[in-house]
C-alpha positions as CSV (number, residue, x, y, z in Angstrom):
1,X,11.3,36.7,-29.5
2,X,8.1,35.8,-28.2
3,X,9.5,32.5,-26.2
4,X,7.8,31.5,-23.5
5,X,9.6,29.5,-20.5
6,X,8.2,28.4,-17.3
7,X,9.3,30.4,-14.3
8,X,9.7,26.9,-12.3
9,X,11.5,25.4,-14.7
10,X,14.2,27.9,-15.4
11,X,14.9,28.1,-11.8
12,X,15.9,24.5,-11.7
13,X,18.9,24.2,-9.3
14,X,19.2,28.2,-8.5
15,X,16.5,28.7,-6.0
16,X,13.7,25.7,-7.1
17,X,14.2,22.1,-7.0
18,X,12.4,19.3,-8.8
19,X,8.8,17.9,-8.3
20,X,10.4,14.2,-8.9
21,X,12.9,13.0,-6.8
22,X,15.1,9.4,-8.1
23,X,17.6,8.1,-10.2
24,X,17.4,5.2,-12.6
25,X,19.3,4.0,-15.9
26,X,19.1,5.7,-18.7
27,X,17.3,3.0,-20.4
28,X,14.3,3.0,-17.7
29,X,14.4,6.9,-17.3
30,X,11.1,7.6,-20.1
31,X,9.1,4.8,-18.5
32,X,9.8,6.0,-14.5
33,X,8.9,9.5,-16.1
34,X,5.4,8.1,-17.2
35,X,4.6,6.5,-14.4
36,X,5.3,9.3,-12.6
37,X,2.5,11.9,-15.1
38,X,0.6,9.0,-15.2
39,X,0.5,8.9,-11.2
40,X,-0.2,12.8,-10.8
41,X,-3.1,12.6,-13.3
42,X,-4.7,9.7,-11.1
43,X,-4.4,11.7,-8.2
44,X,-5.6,15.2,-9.3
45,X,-8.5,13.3,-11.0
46,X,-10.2,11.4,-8.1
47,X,-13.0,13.2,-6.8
48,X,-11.3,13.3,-3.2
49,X,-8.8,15.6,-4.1
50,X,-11.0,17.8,-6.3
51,X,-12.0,20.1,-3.6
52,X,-8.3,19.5,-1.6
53,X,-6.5,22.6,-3.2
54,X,-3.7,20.7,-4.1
55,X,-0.6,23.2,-4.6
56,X,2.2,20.5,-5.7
57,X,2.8,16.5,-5.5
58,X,6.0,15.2,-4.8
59,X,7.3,12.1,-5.9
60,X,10.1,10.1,-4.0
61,X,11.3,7.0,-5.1
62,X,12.6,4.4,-2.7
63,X,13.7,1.3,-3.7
64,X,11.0,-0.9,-2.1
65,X,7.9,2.3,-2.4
66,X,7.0,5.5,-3.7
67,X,6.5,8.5,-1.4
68,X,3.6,11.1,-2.5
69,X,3.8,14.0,-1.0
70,X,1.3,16.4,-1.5
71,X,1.0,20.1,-0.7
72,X,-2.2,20.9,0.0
73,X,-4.4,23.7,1.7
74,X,-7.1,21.8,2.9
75,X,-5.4,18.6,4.5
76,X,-8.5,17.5,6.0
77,X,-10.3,16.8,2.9
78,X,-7.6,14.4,1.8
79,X,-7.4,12.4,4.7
80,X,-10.8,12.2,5.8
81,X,-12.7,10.7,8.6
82,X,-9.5,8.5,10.9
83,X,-7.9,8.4,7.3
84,X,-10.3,6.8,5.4
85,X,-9.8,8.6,2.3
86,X,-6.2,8.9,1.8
87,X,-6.5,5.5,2.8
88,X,-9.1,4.9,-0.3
89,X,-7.0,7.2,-2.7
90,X,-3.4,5.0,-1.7
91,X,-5.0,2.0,-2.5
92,X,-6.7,2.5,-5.5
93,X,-2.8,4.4,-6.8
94,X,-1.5,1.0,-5.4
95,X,-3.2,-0.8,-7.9
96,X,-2.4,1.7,-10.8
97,X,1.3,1.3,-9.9
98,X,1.7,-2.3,-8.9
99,X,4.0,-0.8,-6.0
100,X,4.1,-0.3,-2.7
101,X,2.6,3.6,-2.4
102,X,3.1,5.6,0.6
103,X,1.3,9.2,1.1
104,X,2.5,12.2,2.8
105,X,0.3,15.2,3.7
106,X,1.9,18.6,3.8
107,X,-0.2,21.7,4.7
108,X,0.2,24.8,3.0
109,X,0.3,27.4,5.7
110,X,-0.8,30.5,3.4
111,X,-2.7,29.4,0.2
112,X,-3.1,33.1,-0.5
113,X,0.2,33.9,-1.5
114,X,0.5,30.3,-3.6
115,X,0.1,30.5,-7.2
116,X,-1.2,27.2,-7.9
117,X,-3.8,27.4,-5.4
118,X,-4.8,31.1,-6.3
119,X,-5.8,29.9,-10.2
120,X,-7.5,26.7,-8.8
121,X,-10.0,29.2,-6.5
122,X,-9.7,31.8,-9.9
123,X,-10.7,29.0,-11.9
124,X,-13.4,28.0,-9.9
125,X,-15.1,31.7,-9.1
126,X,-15.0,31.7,-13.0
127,X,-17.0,28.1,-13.4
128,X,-19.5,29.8,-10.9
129,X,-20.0,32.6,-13.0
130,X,-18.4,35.3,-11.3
131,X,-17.3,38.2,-12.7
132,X,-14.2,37.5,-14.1
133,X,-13.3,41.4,-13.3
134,X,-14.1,41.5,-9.9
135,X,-12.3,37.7,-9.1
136,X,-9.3,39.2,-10.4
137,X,-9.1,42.2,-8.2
138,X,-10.4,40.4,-5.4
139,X,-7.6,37.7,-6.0
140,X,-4.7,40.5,-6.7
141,X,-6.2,42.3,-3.5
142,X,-5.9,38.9,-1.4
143,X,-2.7,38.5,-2.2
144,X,-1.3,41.9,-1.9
145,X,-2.4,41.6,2.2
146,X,-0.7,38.6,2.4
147,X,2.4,40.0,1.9
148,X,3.5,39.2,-1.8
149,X,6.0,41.4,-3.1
150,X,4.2,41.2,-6.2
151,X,1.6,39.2,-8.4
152,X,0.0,38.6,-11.9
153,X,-3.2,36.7,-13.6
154,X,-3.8,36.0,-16.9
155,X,-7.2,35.2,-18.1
156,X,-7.6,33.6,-21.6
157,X,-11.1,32.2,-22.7
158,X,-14.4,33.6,-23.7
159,X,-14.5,36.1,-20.8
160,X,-18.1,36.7,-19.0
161,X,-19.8,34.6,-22.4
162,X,-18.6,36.8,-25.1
163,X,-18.6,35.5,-28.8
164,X,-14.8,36.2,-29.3
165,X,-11.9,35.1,-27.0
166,X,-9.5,37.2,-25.4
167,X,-6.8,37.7,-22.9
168,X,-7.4,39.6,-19.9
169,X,-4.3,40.7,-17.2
170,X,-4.0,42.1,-13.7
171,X,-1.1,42.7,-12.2
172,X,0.0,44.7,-8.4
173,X,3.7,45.1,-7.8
174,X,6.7,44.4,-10.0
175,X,7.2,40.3,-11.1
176,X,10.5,40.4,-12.8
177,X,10.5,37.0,-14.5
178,X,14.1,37.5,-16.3
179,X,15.6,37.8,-12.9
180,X,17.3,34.4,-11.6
181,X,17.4,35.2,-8.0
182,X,13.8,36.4,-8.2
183,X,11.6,33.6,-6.3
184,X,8.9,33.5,-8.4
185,X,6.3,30.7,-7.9
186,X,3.9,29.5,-11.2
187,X,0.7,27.9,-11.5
188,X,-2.3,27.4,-14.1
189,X,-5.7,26.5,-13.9
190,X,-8.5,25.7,-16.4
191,X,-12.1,26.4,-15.7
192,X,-14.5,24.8,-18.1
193,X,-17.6,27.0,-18.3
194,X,-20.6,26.6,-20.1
195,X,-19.1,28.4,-23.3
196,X,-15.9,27.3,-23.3
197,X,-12.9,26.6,-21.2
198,X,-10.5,30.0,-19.5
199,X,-7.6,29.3,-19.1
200,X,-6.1,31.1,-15.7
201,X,-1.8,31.7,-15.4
202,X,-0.7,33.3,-12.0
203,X,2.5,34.3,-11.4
204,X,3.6,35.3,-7.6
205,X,6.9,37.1,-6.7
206,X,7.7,36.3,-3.3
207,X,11.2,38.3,-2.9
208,X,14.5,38.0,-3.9
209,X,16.8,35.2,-2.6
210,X,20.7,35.4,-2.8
211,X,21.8,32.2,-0.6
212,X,19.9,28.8,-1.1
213,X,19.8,26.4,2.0
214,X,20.5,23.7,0.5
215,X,21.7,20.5,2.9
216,X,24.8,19.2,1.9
217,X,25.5,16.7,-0.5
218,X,27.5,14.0,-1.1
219,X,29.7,15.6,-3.9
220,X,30.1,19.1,-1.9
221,X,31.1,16.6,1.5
222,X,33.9,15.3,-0.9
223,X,34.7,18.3,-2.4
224,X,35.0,20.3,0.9
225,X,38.9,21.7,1.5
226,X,40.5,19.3,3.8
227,X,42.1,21.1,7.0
228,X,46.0,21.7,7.1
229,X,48.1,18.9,9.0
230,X,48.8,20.8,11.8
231,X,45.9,22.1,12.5
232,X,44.8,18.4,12.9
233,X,47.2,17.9,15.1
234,X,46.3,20.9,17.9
């Protein structure tokens, strides 16, 4: 009792797909992995993207480049004046890397109803010293109007400077996180305030899916039944 999994994570392959997208041999597999955090963390860390809202960053690997694409709410910020700063960001990852780095933007059309961009702006109400009450009703409120079927925040930290930490929740609809088909989208935030950091989980319920679109691939092409001789022949 008491195990915790992450909702993206145990979706893997039902109604989520992964973040990294490759194949190497087993033998390169932890290194490619690392490069990979180690890529993310560069990213996320440059003062550029601070303010971007990132939601998710996608890695692709070709074999001649890496694609980056990254998810973000405020695309402008990123690319900057004629591209100068995604420019600025794919060269300094260039040089990280040693590989040819290509960069993608993708806007995210309704940052309100995506979890990782709803604890970045929770996170940052808290470093401004909001009340963490009202941020969270706010937030919930938000949401709610955007049409999530249902949503949840946890709060974890020295709430509004008390002595003691604690764990605060507020929740609006039903998120039923032991149900597979459930399309529940994840994110976490930290906010470091002047007594300590808060931690900020948000979990989104965005409906219920029961057919994935996934494109074909080359295993269910093979696999598909082959059509009877004579109807061949019509």
């Amino acid at each position: 009792m008491g195990q915790k999994v992450n909702p993206i994570g145990f979706r893997l392959g039902v109604n989520k797909t992964w973040s990294s997208k490759w194949f190497v041999d087993p033998r390169d597999y932890a290194d490619t992995l690392h490069e990979d955090l180690k890529l993310r963390k560069l990213l996320l860390d440059t003062p550029e993207a601070k303010n971007a809202d990132i939601s998710e960053v996608e890695i692709i690997r070709h074999p001649q480049r890496i694609t980056l694409v990254i998810h973000s709410s405020r695309p402008g910020v990123i690319i900057g004046a004629k591209g100068s700063t995604i420019e600025r960001i794919g060269n300094y990852l260039q040089k990280a890397a040693g590989k040819k780095i290509q960069i993608k933007i993708k806007e995210v059309k309704r940052p309100e109803t995506d979890a990782q961009i709803i604890a970045l702006n929770v996170a940052r109400q808290l470093k401004g010293r909001g009340s963490f009450r009202r941020t969270l009703k706010m937030t919930v409120a938000a949401a709610q109007k955007a049409g999530v079927q249902g949503i949840k925040i946890r709060l974890s930290g020295r709430l509004g400077g008390a002595e003691m930490s604690r764990t605060e929740s507020h929740k609006a609809g039903r998120v039923p996180l032991h149900t597979m088909r459930a399309d529940i989208d994840y994110g976490t935030a930290t906010s470091d305030t002047a007594q300590g950091s808060i931690g900020v989980k948000v979990w989104v319920f965005k409906g219920e899916v029961y057919r994935r679109n996934a494109k074909e691939d080359a295993g269910s092409l093979v696999r598909k039944k082959r059509e009877p001789a004579a109807a061949r022949s019509k």
